[in-house]
N, C-alpha and C positions, 0 to 999 in steps of 0.2 A: 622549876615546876615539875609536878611527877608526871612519869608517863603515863597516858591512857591504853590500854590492850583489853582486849575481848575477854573474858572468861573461858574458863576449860568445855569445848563445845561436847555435844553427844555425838552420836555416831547418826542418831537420828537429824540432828540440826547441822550437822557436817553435811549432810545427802542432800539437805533443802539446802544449803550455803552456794553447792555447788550447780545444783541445780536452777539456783535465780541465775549466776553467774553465765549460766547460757542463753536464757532469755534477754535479750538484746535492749530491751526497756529496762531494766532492773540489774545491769552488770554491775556497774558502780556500787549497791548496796552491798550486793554479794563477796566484790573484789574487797572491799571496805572490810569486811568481816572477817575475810581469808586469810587476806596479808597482815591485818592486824592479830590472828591465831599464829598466825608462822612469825612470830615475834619484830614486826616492821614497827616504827614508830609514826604518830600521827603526818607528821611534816611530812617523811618519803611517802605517805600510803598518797598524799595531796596532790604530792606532784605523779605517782605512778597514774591514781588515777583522773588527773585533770578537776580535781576537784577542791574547793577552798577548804582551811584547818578545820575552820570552823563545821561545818557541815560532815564533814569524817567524826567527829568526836561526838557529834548527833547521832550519827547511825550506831557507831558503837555505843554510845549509853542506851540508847533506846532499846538494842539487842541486851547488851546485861541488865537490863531492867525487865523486859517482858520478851525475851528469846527470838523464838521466828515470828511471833505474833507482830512483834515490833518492827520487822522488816519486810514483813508480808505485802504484797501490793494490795493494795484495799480498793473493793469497789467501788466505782465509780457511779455517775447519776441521779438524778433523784430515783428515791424509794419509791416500790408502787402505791399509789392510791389508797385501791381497794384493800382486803385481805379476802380470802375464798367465800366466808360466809356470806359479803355484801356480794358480792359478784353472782353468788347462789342464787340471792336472793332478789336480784336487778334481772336476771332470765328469769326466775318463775315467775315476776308482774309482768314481764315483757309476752311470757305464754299466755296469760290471762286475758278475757276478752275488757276491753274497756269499760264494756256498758255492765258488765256485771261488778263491778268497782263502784258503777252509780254516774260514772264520765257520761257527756253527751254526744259520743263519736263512737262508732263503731271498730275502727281499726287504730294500730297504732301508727304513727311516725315516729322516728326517731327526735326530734325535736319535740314531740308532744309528751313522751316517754322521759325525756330530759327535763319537763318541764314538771311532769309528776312525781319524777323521784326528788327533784330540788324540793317542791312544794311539800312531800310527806318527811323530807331532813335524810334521805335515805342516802346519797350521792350527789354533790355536785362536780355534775361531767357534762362535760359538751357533748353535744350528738356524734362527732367525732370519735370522742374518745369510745363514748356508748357502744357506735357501730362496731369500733374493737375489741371490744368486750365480746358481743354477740356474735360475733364471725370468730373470735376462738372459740365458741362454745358451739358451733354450728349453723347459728339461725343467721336469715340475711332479711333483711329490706330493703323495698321497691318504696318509691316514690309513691303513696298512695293518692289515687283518683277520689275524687269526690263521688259520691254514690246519693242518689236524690231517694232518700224514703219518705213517702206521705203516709200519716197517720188517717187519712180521709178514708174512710169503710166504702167508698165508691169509686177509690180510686181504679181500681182495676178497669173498670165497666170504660170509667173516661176514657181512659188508656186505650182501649180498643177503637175506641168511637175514635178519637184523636187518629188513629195509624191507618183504619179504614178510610178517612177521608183525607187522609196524608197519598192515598194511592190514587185519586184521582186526580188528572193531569190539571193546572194552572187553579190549584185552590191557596184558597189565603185560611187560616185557622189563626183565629185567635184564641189564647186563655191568658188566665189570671193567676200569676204565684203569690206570695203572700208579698211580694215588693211591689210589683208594677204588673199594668198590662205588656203585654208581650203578645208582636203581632208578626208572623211569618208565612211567607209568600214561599208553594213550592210548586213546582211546573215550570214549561216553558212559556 
């Protein structure tokens, strides 16, 4: 069987050879590379470097095949997501106010936010992830409180009558929301 050996390297891919050689994760490629340039045969490169034949004669074809590329440590992970332009565009709806959209809520939540970019095809992200987005980009969110607006043109006027007799001691007020009566006792 003939021998396998590295090709004649550059000065450039001599520098990177040596340089994986010291990164502690990646010795074995590098050493693979080295000693197969300083004319070692596959078998000693196996036993110098604790490693099977088989597997030496992968990293070197892979180097004569496509250079450093081939022995490059490759990143890890999943890929991100998004790309800039959807993440651009998931903060400018996020800055917008709701109710100008045509939504029947005035503020966002993160959940509510996730549920209109799913619904318009824009990103499916968990609020989670959402939150990540927005805290790299500066913005944060609060847990939003319910806020009671009435459309009633007399509401104000009630409002007052209501807090005026909320001030005198052992009164009961009732009113009426659009679910049920509701009847509240305040004083001693």
């Amino acid at each position: 069987m003939r021998q396998l050996f590295v090709r004649r390297l550059t000065k450039r891919e001599r520098d990177f050879v040596y340089r994986l050689i010291e990164d502690k994760r990646y010795r074995a490629r590098g050493l693979v590379i080295a000693l197969s340039y300083e004319g070692y045969p596959v078998d000693m490169i196996a036993r110098k470097v604790n490693m099977h034949p088989v597997n030496v004669r992968k990293w070197i074809r892979r180097f004569n095949r496509s250079g450093v590329e081939g022995i490059a440590p490759q990143k890890v992970g999943r890929k991100p997501k998004l790309d800039k332009r959807t993440e651009d565009r998931i903060v400018a709806i996020a800055l917008i106010d709701p109710e100008a959209l045509g939504l029947r809520f005035s503020t966002w939540s993160l959940r509510k936010l996730s549920a209109y970019l799913r619904s318009r095809g824009i990103a499916d992200l968990s609020h989670t992830q959402l939150r990540t987005i927005l805290t790299s980009r500066g913005l944060r969110f609060r847990r939003s409180r319910a806020k009671l607006i009435s459309r009633d043109p007399e509401y104000e006027a009630k409002k007052r009558r209501i807090q005026r007799l909320l001030r005198h001691p052992n009164c009961r007020v009732m009113f009426e929301d659009e679910k049920r009566l509701v009847a509240k006792e305040y004083g001693g």
